[in-house]
C-alpha positions in Angstrom: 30.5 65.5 66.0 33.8 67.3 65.7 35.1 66.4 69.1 34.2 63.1 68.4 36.4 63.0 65.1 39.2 64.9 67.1 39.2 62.7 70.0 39.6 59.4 66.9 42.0 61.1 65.5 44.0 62.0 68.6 43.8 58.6 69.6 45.3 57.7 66.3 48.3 60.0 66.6 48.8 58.9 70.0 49.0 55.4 68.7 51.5 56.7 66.1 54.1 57.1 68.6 56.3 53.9 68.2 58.0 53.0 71.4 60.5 50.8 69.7 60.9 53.4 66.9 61.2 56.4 69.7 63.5 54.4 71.6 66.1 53.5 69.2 66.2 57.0 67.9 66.9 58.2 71.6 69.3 55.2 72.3 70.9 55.0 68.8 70.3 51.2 68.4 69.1 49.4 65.4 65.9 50.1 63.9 63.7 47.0 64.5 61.9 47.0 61.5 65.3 46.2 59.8 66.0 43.2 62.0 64.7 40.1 63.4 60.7 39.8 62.2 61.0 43.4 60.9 58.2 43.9 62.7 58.6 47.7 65.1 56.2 45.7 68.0 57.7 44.7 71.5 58.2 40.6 70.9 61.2 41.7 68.0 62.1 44.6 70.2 62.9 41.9 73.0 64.2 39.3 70.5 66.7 41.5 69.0 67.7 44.2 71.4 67.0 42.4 74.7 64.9 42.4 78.0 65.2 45.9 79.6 64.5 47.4 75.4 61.6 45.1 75.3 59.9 45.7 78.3 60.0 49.2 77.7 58.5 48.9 74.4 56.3 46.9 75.8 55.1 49.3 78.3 54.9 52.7 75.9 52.7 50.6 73.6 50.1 49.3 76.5 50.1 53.1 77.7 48.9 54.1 74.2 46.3 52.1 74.2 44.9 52.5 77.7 45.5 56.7 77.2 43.2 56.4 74.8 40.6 54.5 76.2 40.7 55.9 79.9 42.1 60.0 79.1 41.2 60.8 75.6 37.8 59.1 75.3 36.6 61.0 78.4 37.7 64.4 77.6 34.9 66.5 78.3 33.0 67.5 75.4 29.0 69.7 75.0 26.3 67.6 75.7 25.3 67.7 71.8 28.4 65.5 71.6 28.2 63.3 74.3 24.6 62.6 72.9 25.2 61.7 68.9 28.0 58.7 70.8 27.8 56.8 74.6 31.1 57.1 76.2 31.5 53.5 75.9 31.2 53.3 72.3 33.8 56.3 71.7 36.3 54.6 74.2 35.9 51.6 71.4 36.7 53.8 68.6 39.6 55.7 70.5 41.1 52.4 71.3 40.5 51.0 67.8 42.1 54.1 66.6 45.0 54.3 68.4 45.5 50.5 67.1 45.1 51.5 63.6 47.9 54.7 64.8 50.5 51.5 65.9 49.7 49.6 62.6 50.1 52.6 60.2 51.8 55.4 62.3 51.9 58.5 60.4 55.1 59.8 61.7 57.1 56.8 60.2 56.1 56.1 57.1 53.3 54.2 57.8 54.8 51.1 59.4 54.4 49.9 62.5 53.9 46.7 64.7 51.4 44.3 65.2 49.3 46.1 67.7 49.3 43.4 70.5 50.3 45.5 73.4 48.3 48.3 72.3 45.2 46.4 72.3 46.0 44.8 76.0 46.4 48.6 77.1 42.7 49.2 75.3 41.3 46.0 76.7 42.5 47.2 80.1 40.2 50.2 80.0 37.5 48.6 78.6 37.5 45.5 81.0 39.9 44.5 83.1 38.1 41.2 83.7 38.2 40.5 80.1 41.8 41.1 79.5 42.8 38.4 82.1 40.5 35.9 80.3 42.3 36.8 77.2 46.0 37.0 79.1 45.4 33.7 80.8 44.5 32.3 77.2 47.9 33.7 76.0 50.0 32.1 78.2 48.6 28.8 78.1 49.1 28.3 74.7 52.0 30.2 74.5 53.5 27.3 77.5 51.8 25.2 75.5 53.4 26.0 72.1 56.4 28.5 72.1 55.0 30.6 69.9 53.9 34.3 70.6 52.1 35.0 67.3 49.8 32.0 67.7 49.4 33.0 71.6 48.4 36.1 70.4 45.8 35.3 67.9 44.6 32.7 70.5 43.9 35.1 73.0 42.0 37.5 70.8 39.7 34.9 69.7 39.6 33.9 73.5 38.4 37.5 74.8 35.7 37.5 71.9 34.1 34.2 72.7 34.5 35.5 76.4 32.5 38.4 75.5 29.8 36.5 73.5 29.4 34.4 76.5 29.6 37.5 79.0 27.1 38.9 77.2 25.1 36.3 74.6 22.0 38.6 74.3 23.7 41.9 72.4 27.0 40.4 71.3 27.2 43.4 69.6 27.8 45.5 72.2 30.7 48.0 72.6 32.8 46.1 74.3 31.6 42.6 72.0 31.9 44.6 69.1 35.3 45.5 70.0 37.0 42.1 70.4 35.2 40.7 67.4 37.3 43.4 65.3 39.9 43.1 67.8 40.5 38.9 66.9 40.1 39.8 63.4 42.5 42.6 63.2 45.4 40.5 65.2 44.8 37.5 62.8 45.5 39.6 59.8 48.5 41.1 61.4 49.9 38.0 62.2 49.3 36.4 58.7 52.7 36.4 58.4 53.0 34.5 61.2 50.4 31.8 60.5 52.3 31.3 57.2 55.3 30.5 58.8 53.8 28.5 61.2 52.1 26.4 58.6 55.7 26.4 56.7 57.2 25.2 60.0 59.6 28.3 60.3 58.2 30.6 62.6 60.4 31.0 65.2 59.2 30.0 69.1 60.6 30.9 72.4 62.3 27.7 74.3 59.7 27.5 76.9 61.6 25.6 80.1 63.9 24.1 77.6 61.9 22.2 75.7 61.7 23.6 72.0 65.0 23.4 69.9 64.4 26.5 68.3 
């Protein structure tokens, strides 16, 4: 039972290490909670200090959630372990955790991003096939809209309908379980959003030139 609760809370630490926060320290430019949506993920990284910052934010945060999923959940541990928890379901609490690490990251005060990319990286190591059903849900609607906050949302509610479909029988599997808290979690960090949006002020990328804002 310990190595379980070490591997969580690894995970968690893990997910602690902003890449936007990380990167401006090294690179001396603005922190990005203090600009833009205030918000430390990679969409205000790459509204407010550009592509090449972005990306790499971008990046760093998918790799923390796909190192826990694929390295730290399959650290080998005694079979006493291994038999309280299936692999499976300890991949879903590392990736969950390391989530919870970009949300709340201890090493800077406890506020972070919104824990988009991070997911994706977790998704990625849980299912490949279910993270393209949820990407391709993203970018139609963010073509569709301009808006990445409402993409975002979509797409978790998009992988956990794909998963109850995938899988109608034990929805509540590991992997159902986890985008059911997964579209849950991204709606609450993106309340902020939806209020906006519902205000008419949340601001949306000009998708082939045609939004004004």
């Amino acid at each position: 039972m310990i190595e379980i609760i070490l591997k969580i809370l690894v995970s968690y630490l893990v997910g602690s290490m902003m890449g936007g926060l990380i990167l401006s320290k090294i690179t001396g430019a603005e922190d990005i909670r203090k600009v833009g949506s205030k918000s430390a993920g990679a969409t205000n990284a790459f509204r407010t200090h550009g592509k090449a910052f972005g990306a790499s934010v971008f990046i760093i945060d998918i790799l923390k959630g796909l190192l826990a999923v694929i390295v730290i959940a399959k650290i080998p541990s005694p079979a006493e372990a291994q038999s309280v928890l299936s692999l499976q379901w300890l991949q879903v609490g590392c990736g969950l955790a390391a989530f919870f690490g970009h949300l709340y990251p201890v090493f800077f005060g406890f506020k972070g991003g919104k824990g988009v990319a991070t997911l994706l990286g977790a998704m990625l190591g849980l299912s490949p096939v279910l993270l393209l059903v949820a990407l391709l849900g993203w970018l139609i609607i963010f073509l569709l809209t301009g808006y990445v906050g409402l993409a975002s949302v979509s797409a978790g509610i998009v992988a956990a309908l794909a998963a109850g479909f995938w899988q109608p029988a034990d929805f509540l599997s590991p992997l159902g379980l986890f985008t059911l808290v997964s579209a849950g979690l991204l709606i609450y960090t993106h309340r902020s959003n939806i209020q906006r949006l519902l205000a008419g002020t949340e601001h949306r990328f000009n998708v082939f030139g045609r939004f004004s804002d």
